[in-house]
N, C-alpha and C positions, 0 to 999 in steps of 0.2 A: 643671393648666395648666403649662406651661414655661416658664423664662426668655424663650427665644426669642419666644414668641408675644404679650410684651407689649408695646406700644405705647402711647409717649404719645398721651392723650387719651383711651384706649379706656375705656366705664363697664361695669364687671362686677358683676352683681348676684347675692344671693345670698339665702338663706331662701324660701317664709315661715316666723318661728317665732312660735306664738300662746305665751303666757306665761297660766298662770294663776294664781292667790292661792297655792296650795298651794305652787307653785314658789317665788313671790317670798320666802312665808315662811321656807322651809329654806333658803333662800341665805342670806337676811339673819339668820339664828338661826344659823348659822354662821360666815359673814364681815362680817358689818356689824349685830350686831345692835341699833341704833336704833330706838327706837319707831316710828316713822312707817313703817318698813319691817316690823316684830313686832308689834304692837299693832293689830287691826285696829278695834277699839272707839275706842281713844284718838285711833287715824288718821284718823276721821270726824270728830272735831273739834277735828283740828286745823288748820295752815295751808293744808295742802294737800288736805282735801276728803275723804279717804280713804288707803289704802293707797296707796303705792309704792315700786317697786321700788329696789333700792341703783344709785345709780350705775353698780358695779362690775359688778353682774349684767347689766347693760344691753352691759356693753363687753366680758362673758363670751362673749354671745349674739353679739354682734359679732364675734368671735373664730371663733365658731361656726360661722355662718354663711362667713363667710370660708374655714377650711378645708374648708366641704363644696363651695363652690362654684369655689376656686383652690387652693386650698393642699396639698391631698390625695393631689395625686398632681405634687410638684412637686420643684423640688429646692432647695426655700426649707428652711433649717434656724434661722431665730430672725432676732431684730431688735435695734437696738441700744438701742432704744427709741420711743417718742412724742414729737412735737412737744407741741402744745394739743390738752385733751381737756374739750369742752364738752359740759353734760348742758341740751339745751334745753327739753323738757318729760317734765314728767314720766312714767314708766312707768306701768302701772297694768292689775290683773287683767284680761283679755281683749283685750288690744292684740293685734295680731295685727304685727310687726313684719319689716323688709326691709334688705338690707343694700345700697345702692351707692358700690360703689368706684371713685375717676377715677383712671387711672394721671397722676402727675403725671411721672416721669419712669423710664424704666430702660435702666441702662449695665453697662459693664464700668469695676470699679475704677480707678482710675488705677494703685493700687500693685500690686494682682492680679490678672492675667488670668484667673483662678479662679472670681474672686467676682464676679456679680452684683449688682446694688444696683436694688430697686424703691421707689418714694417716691410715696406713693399717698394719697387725700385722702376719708376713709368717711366716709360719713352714714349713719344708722339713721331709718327714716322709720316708725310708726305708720299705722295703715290709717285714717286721715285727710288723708296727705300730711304728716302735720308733724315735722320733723326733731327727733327725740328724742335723738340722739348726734352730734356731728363731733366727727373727732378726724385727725391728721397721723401718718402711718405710714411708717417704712421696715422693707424688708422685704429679706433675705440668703440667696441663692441660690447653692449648690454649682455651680460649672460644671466640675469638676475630674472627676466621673464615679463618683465615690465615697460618692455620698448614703446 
């Protein structure tokens, strides 16, 4: 998708991606390895009922999702960061999960007519409806021609 064709308000949707146990664990054996996301014995009793997945894996997938669905053939080259990044329920082996994104707002810089600027507002939703990730994004678009 192009800078051009965003418009505030517009929701862009992205996955499905199903997750399952084998995934969660080589992510978290990797980058987050805490019990509750490694341990799937100790995971069943503890607070949280079973296995789930890292935060971070969740925001991978969301990542994910986003360039399959916007990003991939764009002339977005990096961000300068996140606003707020909430994990509202948990992940969990066979979730089948979705990405919508609201453009909250996209311009041309003030300082360069170069750069584009998208500030966009994702949720991650679980095939129950229930938002398992928001988080506050901007996002940095070549308009120079040079991507």
């Amino acid at each position: 998708m192009k800078f051009a064709e965003f418009r505030q308000g517009m929701v862009i949707k992205g996955g499905p991606i199903t997750l399952t146990q084998e995934e969660i664990l080589e992510f978290a054996r990797r980058f987050d390895p805490q019990w509750f996301h490694t341990d799937v014995r100790r995971a069943e009793e503890g607070r949280w009922g079973g296995l789930i997945a890292s935060g971070w894996h969740t925001c991978a997938l969301a990542m994910r999702m986003a360039v399959d669905a916007v990003l991939h053939d764009s002339e977005s080259f990096g961000s300068p960061g996140l606003g707020e990044v909430r994990w509202r329920v948990p992940v969990r082996p066979g979730d089948t999960l979705t990405l919508h994104m609201r453009v909250q707002g996209a311009r041309i810089s003030s300082s360069r007519e170069d750069l584009g600027i998208v500030t966009w507002f994702w949720i991650v939703y679980n095939q129950h409806d229930e938002a398992v990730l928001e988080l506050d994004a901007t996002s940095l678009f070549d308009l120079s021609g040079e991507t």
